[in-house]
C-alpha positions in Angstrom: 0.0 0.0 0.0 1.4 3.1 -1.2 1.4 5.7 1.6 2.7 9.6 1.7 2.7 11.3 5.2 4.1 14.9 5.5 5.2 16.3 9.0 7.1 19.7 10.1 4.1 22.3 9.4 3.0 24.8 12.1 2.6 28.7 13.1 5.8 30.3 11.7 6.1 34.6 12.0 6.9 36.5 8.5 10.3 35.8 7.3 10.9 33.1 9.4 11.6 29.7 8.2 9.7 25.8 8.4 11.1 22.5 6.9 8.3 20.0 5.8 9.2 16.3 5.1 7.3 13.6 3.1 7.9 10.4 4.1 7.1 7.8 1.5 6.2 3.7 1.6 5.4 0.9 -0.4 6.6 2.6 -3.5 9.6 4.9 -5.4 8.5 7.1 -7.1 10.7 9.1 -9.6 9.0 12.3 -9.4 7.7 13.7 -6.7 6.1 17.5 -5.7 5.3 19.9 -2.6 1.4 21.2 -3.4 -0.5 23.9 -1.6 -4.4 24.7 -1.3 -5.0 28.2 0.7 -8.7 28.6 1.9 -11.0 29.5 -1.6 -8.2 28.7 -3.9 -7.4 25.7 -6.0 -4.2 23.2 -5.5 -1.5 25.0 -6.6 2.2 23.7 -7.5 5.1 24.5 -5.6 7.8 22.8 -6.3 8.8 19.5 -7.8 11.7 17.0 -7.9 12.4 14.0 -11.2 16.0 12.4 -11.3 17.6 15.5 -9.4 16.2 17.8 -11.5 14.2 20.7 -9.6 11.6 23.3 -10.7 9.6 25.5 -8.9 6.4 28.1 -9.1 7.6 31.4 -9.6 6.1 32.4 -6.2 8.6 30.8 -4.2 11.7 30.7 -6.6 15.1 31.9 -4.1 12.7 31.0 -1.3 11.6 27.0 -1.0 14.2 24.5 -1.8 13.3 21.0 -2.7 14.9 17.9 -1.6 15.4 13.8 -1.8 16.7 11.4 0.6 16.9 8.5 -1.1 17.8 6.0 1.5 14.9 7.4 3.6 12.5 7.7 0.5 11.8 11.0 1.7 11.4 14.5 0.0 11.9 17.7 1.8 10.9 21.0 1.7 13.0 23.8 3.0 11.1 27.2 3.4 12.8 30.2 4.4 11.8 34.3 3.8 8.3 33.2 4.7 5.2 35.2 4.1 1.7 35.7 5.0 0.7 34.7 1.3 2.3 31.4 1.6 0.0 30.3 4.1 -2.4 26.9 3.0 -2.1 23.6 3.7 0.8 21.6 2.1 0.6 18.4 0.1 3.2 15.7 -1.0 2.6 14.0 -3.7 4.3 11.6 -5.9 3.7 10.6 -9.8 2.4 7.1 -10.4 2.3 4.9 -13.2 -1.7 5.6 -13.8 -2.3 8.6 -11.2 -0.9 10.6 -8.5 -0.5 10.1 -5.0 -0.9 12.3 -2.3 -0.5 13.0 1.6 -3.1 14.1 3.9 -1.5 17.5 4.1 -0.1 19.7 6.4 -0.9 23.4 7.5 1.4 26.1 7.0 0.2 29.6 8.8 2.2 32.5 8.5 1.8 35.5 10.4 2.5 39.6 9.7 
């Protein structure tokens, strides 16, 4: 059973910094994102990780930096310079064969 759980959200002032973490099992996948939903808003992308190879939204470019551990099957997200505007909740999610997988989520709040 393929499971994604992300940890290390929470209340963080403007300009401060949080490190989420994905922790993956039952699969490997070779690409893998950080999502975010704020309240009203669609899913948006963040960031996203295939064979090394990073990209990012253009929101968070300088800012978020996206990680693998392959031994751990983890994937990392390092957020620094944070703003109120990159408050939502986070998702991991990783491309399948037929479909992509996600985690539960985590909240992000940032405050002015």
């Amino acid at each position: 059973q393929v499971q994604l759980v992300e940890s290390g959200g929470g209340l963080v002032q403007a300009g401060g910094s949080l490190r989420l973490s994905c922790a993956v099992s039952g699969t490997v996948f070779s690409s893998m994102g950080w999502y975010r939903q704020a309240p009203g808003k669609q899913r948006e992308f963040v960031a996203g990780i295939t064979n090394g190879r990073t990209n990012y939204a253009d929101s968070v470019k300088g800012r978020f930096t996206i990680s693998r551990d392959g031994a751990k099957n983890t994937v990392d997200l390092q957020m620094n310079s944070l703003k109120p505007e990159d408050t939502a909740v986070y998702y991991c999610s990783g491309l399948g064969i037929a479909r992509n997988y996600w985690g539960q989520g985590t909240q992000v709040t940032v405050s002015s």
